[in-house]
C-alpha positions as CSV (number, residue, x, y, z in Angstrom):
1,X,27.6,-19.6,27.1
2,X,26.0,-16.9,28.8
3,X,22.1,-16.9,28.1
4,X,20.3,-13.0,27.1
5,X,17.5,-11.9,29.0
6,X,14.0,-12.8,28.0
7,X,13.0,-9.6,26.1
8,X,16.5,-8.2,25.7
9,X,17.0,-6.1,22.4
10,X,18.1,-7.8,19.6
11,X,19.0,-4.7,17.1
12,X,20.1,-7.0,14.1
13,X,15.8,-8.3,14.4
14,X,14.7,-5.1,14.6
15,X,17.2,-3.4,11.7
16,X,15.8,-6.9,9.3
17,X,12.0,-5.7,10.4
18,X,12.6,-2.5,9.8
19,X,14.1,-3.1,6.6
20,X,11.3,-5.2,6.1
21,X,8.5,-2.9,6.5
22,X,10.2,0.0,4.5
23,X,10.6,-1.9,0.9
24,X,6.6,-2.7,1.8
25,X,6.0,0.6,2.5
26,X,8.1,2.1,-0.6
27,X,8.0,5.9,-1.0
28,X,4.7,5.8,-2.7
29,X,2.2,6.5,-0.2
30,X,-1.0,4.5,-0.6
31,X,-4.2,6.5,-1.6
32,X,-6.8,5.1,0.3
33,X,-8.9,7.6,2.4
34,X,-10.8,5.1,3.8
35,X,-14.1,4.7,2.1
36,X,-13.3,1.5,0.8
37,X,-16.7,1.2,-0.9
38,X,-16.9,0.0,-5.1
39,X,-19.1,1.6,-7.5
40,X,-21.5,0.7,-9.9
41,X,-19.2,-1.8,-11.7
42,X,-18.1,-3.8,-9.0
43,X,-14.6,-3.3,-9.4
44,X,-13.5,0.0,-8.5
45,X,-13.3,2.0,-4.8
46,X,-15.3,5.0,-4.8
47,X,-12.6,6.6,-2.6
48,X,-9.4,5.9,-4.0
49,X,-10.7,4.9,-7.5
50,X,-8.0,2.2,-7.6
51,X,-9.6,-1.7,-8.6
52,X,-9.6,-4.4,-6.4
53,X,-7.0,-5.7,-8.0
54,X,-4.6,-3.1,-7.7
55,X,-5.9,-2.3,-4.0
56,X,-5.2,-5.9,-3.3
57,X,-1.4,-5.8,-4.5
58,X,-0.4,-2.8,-3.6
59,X,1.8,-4.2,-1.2
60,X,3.8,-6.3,-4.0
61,X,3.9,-3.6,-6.1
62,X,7.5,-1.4,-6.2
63,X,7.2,2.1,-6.8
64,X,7.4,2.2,-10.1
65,X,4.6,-0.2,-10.0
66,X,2.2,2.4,-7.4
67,X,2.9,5.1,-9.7
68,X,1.2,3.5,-13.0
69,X,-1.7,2.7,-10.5
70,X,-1.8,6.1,-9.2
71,X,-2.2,7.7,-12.7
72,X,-4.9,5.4,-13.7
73,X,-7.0,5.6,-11.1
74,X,-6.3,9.2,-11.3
75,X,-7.8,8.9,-15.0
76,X,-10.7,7.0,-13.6
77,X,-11.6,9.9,-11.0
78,X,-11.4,12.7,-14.1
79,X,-13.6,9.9,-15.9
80,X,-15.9,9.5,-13.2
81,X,-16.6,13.7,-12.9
82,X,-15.3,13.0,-9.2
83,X,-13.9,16.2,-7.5
């Protein structure tokens, strides 16, 4: 059995990582813009108006998913008479 270089490209790991990192990604971009600071109550950033809940999952969340937290926290930002 002939042994493979240490290092040697293994394209099957990389395709499965790949793979990997685009269904985390999704096609929803996150919103952050790095303030990461929460308001008054706690609970929601100041920056992306999204709540720590939601900024905490967004990972786990499928598109679908990113969109329904992208519209409230868009309603929160009209709400909160942010530009």
């Amino acid at each position: 059995m002939r042994q493979r270089k240490r290092g040697a490209a293994r394209p099957d790991l990389a395709r499965k990582k790949l793979d990997a990192y685009r269904r985390m990604m999704g096609e929803v971009p996150s919103p952050c813009i790095g303030v990461c600071r929460f308001g008054d109550d706690g609970e929601t950033c100041i920056g992306c108006h999204r709540r720590d809940d939601e900024i905490s999952g967004w990972f786990h969340y499928d598109d679908n998913e990113r969109r329904a937290v992208l519209k409230r926290a868009e309603r929160r930002r009209m709400n909160s008479g942010a530009a």
